[in-house]
Residue frames as qw, qx, qy, qz and C-alpha x, y, z in Angstrom:
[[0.173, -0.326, 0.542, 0.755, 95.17, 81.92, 110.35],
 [0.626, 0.581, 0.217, -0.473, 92.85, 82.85, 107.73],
 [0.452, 0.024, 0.672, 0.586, 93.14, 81.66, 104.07],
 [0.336, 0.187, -0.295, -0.875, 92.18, 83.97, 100.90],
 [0.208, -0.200, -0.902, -0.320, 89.19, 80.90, 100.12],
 [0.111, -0.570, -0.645, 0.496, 87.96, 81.78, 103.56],
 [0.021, 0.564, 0.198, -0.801, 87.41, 85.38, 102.63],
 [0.029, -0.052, -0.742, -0.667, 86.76, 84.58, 99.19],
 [0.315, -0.340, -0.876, 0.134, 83.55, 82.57, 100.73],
 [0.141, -0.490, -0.442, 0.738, 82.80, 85.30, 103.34],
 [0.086, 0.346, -0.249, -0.900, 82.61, 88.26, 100.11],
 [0.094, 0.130, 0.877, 0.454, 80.13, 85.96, 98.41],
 [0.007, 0.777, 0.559, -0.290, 76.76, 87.70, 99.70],
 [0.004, 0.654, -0.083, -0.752, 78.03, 90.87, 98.25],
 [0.753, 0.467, 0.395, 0.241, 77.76, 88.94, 94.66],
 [0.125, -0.797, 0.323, 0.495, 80.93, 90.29, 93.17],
 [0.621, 0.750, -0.059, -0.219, 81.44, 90.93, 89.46],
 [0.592, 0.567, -0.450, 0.354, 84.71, 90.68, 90.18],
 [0.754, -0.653, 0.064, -0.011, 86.95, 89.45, 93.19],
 [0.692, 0.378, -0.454, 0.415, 90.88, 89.10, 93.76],
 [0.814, -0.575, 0.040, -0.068, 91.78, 88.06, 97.34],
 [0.628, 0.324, -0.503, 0.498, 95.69, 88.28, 97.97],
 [0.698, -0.638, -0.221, 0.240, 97.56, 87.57, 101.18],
 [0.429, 0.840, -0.050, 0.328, 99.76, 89.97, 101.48],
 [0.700, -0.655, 0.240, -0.151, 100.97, 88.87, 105.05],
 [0.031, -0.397, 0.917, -0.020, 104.22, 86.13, 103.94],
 [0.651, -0.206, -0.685, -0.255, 101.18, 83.65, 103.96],
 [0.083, -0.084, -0.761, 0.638, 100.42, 84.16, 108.23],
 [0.257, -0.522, -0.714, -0.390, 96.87, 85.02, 106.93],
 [0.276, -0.612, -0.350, 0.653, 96.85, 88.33, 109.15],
 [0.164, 0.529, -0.256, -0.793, 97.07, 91.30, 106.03],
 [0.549, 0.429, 0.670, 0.257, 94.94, 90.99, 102.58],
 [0.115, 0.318, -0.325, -0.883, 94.37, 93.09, 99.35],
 [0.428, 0.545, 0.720, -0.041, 90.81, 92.65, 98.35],
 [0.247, 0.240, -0.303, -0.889, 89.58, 94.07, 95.27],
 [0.153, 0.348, 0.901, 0.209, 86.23, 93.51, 94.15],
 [0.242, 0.071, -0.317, -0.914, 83.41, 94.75, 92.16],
 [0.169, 0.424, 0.830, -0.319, 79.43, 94.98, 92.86],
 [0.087, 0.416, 0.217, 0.879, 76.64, 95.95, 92.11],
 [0.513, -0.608, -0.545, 0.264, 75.41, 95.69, 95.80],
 [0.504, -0.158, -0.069, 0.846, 77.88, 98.92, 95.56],
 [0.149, 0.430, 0.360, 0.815, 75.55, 101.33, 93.87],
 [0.230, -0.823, -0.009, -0.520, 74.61, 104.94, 95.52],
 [0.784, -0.499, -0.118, 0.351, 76.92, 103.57, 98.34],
 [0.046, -0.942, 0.268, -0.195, 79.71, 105.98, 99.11],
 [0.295, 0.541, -0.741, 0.266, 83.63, 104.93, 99.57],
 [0.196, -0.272, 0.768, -0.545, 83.23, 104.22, 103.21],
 [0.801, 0.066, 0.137, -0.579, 79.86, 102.63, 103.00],
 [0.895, 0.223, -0.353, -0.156, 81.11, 99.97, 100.56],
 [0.166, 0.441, -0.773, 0.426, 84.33, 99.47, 102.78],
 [0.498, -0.161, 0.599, -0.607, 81.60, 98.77, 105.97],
 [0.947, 0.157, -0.102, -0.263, 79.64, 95.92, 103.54],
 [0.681, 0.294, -0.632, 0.224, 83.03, 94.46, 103.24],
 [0.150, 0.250, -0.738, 0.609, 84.22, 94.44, 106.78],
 [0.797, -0.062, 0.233, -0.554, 80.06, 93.46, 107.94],
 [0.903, 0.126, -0.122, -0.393, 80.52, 90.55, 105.58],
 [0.522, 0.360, -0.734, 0.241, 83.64, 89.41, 106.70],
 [0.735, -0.551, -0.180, -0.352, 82.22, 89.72, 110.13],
 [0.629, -0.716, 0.289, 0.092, 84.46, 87.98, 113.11],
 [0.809, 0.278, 0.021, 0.518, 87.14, 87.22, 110.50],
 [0.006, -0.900, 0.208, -0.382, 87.96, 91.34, 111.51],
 [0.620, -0.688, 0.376, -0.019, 89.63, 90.22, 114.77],
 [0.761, -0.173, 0.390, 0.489, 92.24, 88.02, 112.94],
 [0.524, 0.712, 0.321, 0.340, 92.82, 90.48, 110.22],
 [0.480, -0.486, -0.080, 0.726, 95.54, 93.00, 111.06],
 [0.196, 0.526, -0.230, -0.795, 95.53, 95.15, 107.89],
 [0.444, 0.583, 0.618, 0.286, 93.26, 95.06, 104.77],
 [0.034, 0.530, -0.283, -0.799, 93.52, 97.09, 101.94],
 [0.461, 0.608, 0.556, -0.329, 90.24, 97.55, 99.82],
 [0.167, 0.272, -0.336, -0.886, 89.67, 98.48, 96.93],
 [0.349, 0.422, 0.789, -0.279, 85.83, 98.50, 96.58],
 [0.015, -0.325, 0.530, 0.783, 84.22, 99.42, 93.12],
 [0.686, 0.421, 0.321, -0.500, 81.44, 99.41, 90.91],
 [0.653, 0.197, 0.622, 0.385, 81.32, 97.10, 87.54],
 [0.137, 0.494, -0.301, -0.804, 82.21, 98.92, 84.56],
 [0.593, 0.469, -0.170, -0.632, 80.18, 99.07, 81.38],
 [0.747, 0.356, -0.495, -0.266, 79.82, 95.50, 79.64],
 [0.132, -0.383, 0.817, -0.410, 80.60, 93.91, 82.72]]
């Protein structure tokens, strides 16, 4: 069972502007909703930033049943 700290932890190489890490599983740590903002993200394409996220989680993928991304660049005054 994973915990959102773990993956918190994991997303930290990507230095995110922003980060919000919800189980979304009943707490069985098996489904998340990540949102998070880089600027590791720029000239990266949708899918591209999705693959940084699922590289830097790395073997956390095998316990992860469903994630739902939302990957993004900082806005202005960020």
């Amino acid at each position: 069972m994973l915990t959102t700290e773990e993956i918190r932890s994991a997303l930290v190489p990507l230095h995110p502007e922003s980060l919000a890490v919800e189980d979304i599983s009943g707490n069985c740590g098996t489904s998340f909703r990540i949102e998070i903002s880089s600027k590791d993200f720029v000239g990266a394409r949708l899918i591209e930033r999705q693959r940084m996220v699922h590289k830097a989680l790395g073997d956390m993928m095998e316990e992860i049943h469903a994630l739902e991304l939302k990957c993004s660049l900082p806005t202005a005054g960020n």
